[in-house]
C-alpha positions in Angstrom: 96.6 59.6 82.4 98.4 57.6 79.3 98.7 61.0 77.6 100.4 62.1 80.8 103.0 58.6 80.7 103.5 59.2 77.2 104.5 62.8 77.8 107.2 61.5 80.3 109.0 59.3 78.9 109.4 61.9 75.9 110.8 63.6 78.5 113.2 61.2 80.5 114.6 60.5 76.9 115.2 64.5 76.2 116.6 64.2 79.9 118.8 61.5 78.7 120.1 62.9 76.2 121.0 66.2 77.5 123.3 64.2 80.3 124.8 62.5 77.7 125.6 65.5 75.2 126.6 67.8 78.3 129.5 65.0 79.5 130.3 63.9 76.0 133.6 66.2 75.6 134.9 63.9 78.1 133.9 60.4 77.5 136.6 59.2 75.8 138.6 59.8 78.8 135.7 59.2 81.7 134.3 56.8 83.5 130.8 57.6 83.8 128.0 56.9 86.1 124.2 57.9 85.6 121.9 57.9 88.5 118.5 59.5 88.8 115.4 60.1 90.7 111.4 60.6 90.3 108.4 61.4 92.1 105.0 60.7 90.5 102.8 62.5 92.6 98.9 63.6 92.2 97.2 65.9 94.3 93.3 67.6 94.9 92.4 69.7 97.2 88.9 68.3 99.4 87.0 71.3 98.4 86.5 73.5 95.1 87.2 76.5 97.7 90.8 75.2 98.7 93.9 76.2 97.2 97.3 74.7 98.5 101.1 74.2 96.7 99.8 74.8 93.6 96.8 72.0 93.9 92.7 72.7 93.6 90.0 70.0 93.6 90.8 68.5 90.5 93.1 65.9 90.7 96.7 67.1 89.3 99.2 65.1 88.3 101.8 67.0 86.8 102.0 69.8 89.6 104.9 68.2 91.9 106.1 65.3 89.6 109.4 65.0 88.1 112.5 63.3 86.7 116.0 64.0 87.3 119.1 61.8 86.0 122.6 62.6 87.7 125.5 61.8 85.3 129.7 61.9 87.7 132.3 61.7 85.6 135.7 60.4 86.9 138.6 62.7 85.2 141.0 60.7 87.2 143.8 62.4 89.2 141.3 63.4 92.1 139.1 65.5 89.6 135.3 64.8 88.7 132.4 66.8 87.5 128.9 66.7 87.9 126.1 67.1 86.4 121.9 66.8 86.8 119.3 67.8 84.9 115.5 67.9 86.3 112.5 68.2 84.6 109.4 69.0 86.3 105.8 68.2 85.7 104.9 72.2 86.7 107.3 73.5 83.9 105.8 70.7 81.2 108.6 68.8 81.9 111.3 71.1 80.1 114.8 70.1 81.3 116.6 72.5 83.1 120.5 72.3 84.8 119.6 72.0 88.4 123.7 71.3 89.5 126.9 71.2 87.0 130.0 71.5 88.7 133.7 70.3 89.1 134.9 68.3 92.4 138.7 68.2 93.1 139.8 66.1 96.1 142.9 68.0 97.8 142.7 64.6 100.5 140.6 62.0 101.6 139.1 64.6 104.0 138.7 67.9 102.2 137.2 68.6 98.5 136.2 71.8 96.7 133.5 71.9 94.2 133.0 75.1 92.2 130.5 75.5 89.3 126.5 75.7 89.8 126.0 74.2 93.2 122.7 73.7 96.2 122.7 76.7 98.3 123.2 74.2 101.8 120.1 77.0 104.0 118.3 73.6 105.1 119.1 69.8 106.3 117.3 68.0 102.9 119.2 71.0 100.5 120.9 68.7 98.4 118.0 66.3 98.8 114.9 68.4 98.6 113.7 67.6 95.2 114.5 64.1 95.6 111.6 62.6 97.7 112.7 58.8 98.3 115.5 60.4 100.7 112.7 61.6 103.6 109.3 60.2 104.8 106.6 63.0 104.0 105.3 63.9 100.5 107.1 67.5 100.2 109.9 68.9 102.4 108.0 71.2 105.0 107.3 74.8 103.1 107.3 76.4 106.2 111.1 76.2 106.6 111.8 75.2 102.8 110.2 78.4 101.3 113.5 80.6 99.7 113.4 80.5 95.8 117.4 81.1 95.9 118.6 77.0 95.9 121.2 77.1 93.4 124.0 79.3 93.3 127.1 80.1 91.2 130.4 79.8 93.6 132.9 77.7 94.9 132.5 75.3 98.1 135.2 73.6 100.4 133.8 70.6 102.3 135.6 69.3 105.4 135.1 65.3 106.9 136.5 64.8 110.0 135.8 63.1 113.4 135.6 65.2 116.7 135.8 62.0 119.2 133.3 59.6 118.7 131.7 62.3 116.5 131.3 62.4 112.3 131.8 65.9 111.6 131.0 67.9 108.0 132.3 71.8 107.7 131.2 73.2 104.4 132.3 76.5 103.8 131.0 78.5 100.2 131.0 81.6 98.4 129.1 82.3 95.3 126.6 84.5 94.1 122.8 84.0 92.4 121.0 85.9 89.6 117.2 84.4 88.8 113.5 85.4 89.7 111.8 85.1 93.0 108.5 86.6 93.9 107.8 89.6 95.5 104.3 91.0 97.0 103.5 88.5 95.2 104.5 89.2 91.6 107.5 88.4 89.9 111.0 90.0 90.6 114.2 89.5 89.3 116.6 88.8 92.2 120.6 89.1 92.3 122.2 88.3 95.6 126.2 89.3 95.8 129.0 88.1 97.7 127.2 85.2 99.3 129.2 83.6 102.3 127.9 80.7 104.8 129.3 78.1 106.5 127.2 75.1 107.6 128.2 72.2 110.2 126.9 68.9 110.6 127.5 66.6 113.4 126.7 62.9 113.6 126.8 60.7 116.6 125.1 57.7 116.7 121.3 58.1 116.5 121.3 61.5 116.9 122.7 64.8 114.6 122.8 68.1 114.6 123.4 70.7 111.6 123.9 74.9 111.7 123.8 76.7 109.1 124.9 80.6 108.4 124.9 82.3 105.3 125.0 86.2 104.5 124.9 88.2 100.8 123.5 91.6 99.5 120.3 91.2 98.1 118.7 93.4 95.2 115.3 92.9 93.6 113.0 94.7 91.0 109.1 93.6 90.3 109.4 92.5 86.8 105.7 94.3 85.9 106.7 98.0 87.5 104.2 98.7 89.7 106.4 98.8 92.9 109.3 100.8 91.3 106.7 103.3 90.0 105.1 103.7 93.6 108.9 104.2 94.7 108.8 107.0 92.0 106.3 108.6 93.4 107.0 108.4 96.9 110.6 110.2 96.2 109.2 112.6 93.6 106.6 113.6 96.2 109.0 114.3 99.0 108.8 110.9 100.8 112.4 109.7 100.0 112.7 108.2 103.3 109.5 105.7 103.0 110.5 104.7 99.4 114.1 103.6 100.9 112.3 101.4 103.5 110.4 99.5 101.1 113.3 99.3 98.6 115.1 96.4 98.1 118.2 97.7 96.8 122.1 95.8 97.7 120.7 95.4 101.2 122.4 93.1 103.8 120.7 89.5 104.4 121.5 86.8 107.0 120.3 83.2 107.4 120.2 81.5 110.3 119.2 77.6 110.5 119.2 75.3 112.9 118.1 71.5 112.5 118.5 68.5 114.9 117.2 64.8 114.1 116.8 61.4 116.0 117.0 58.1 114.1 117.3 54.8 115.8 115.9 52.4 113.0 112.4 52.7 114.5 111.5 56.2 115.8 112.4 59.0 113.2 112.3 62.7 114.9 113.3 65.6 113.3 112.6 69.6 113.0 114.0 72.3 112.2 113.8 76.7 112.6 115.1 78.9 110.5 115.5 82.8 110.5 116.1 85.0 107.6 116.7 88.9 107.9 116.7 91.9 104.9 118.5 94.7 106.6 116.5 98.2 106.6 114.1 96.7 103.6 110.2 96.4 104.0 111.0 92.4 104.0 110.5 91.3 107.6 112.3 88.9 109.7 111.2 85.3 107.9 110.5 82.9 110.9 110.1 79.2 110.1 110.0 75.8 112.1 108.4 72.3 111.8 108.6 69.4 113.9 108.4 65.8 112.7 107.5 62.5 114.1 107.8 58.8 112.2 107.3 55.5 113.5 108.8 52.3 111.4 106.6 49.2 111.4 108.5 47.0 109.4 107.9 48.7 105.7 105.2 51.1 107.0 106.0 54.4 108.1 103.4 56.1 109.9 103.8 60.3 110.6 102.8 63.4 111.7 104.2 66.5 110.9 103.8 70.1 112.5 105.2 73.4 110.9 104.5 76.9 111.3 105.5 80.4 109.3 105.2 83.2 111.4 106.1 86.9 109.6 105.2 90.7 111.4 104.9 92.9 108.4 106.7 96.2 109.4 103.7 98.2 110.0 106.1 101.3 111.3 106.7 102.0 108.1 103.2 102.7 106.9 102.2 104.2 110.4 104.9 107.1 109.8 102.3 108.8 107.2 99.9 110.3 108.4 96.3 108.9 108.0 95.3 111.3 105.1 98.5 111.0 103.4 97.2 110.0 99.9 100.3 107.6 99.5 99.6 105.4 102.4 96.7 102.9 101.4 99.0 101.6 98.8 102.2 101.7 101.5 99.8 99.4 104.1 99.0 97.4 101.0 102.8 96.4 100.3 104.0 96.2 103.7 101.1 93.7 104.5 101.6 91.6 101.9 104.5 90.4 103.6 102.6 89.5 106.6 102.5 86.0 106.7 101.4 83.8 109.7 99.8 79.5 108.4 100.1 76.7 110.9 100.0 73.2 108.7 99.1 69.8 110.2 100.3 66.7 108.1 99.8 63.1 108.4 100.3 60.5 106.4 102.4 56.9 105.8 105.1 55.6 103.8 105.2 52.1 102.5 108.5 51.1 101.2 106.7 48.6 98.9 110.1 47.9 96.9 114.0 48.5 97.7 113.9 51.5 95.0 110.4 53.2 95.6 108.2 53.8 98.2 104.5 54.5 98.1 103.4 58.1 100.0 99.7 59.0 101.0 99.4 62.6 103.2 96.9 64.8 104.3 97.7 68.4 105.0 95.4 71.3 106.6 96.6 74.8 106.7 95.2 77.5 108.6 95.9 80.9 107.3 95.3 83.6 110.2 96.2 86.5 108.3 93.3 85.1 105.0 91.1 83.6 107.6 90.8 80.4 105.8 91.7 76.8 106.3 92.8 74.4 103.5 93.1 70.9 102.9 95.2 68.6 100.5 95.1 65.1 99.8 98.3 63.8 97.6 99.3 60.1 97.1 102.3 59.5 95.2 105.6 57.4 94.4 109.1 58.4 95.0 112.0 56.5 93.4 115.5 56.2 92.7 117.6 54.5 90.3 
């Protein structure tokens, strides 16, 4: 565990540093202001068998801990930029760029941002990685499960009131080149010509955010094996299966929906989300979790309820016929994207000072498609500063 502390803080001063060096061309000029965030979380699983976000039964540390420091600087004449680095405990703590982009303020309503910027699918987006901002241990992987959250674009954000309503209108364009997984090895992934809008409304307790986002999506296994089955299939005269499993420039749509209740006491919350691959062997990614929290002076008490629920698409395998020597390995890909887990969380919050707060949760997922159930056990802190 020292070895562990001592490894940090080499690595919140590497963090440090990089802010500094990465805003430096502009500090003579600049005011400057640093803020950051961490999570120190550890994590076993409650038997040898279990496997869960990246956790066994020994107790882990390092898997969902990290540090982040946020460094604004103020250019003056309505123009800022932006920059965070995060290092996490699952990549040894290596800082990466996780945002870095300019903000110009046309009015005290409207501002674009362009540079390396949160892809807004979900209501914790810009928040996800930063744990003080929401009650549970881990935003719900059910709904938060896309590997695309940065992207490289433009955005124009829009305050405004509709009545007695606080209204946000983001609109963004942008595109995103990085790896992903796929069946479930490693793919590179380019999506072009993303475009979304999302809108938030705020009234009172209550608030309500949409969310629409479309781009054309490519990937390629990095180790071969699928593009070599694709070789085969076209070589042997089944053109048309290989371009229903290929994931070439093909049209994608999000769709995300998230409504929330907060009246200083009772927290609700949940949200569903849909994500579709046009004509592609990825089916239609269905996503929801509902969320209830109850404040007892600094004690939150929760429970938590989410749910992924994919169909591979089995027509594509059931077109060959039965002796076709091709098909085994077809059903084998176009299952692997069958995906149906129902998770159960509960767990507290203690808000033990005004910059941290102390998480304990229990989750137990049931896989139907593995038939297996597993079970976590994390305690950890969140903080900001």
């Amino acid at each position: 565990m020292i070895g562990v502390q001592i490894h940090m803080v080499s690595k919140i001063k590497q963090l440090s540093l990089g802010v500094l060096l990465a805003l430096s061309a502009t500090a003579a000029q600049a005011e400057i202001r640093f803020n950051g965030f961490a999570s120190i979380q550890a994590g076993s699983t409650l038997s040898s068998s279990d496997s869960l976000y990246g956790y066994n039964n020994e107790v882990d540390f390092k898997n969902e801990s990290l540090f982040a420091l946020q460094a604004q600087a103020d250019l003056g004449d309505r123009l800022s930029v932006t920059a965070q680095l995060m290092g996490r405990g699952a990549n040894d703590f290596n800082a990466e760029f996780e945002w870095a982009y300019l903000t110009y303020e046309l009015n005290s309503q409207t501002r674009i941002n362009a540079g390396r910027l949160r892809t807004p699918f979900y209501r914790y987006s810009d928040f996800m990685d930063v744990g003080y901002a929401y009650d549970w241990a881990r935003v719900p992987s059910s709904v938060y499960n896309l590997d695309f959250n940065n992207l490289e674009g433009v955005s124009l954000v829009r305050f405004g009131q509709l009545g007695e309503v606080d209204s946000t209108l983001q609109l963004i364009l942008g595109s995103y080149s990085g790896t992903t997984a796929i069946t479930p090895a490693p793919a590179d992934a380019t999506i072009e010509r993303i475009a979304g809008a999302t809108w938030e409304l705020v009234q009172g307790d209550f608030s309500a955010r949409l969310a629409y986002l479309t781009g054309k999506l490519t990937l390629v296994d990095q180790d071969g094996e699928l593009s070599g089955l694709l070789n085969l299939l076209e070589q042997s005269g089944f053109a048309s299966t290989a371009s229903q499993i290929r994931i070439d420039d093909a049209s994608s749509a999000f769709m995300g929906l998230a409504l929330g209740y907060d009246n200083g006491s009772l927290v609700l919350s949940g949200e569903v989300v849909r994500a579709r691959v046009k004509d592609t062997v990825i089916p239609t990614q269905n996503g929801y979790y509902l969320s209830a929290g109850y404040r007892i002076d600094s004690y939150t008490p929760f429970v938590s309820f989410e749910r992924r629920d994919n169909d591979g698409k089995a027509e594509i395998y059931q077109a060959l016929a039965a002796e076709n020597l091709f098909r085994p390995a077809v059903t084998t890909v176009v299952e692997s994207f069958t995906t149906k887990r129902d998770t159960w969380n509960i767990g507290s919050r203690y808000d033990f000072h005004p910059s941290a707060a102390l998480k304990v949760q229990f989750s137990s997922q049931k896989d139907k498609v593995a038939d297996r159930r597993d079970q976590l056990l994390t305690v950890g802190i969140d903080l900001v500063f």
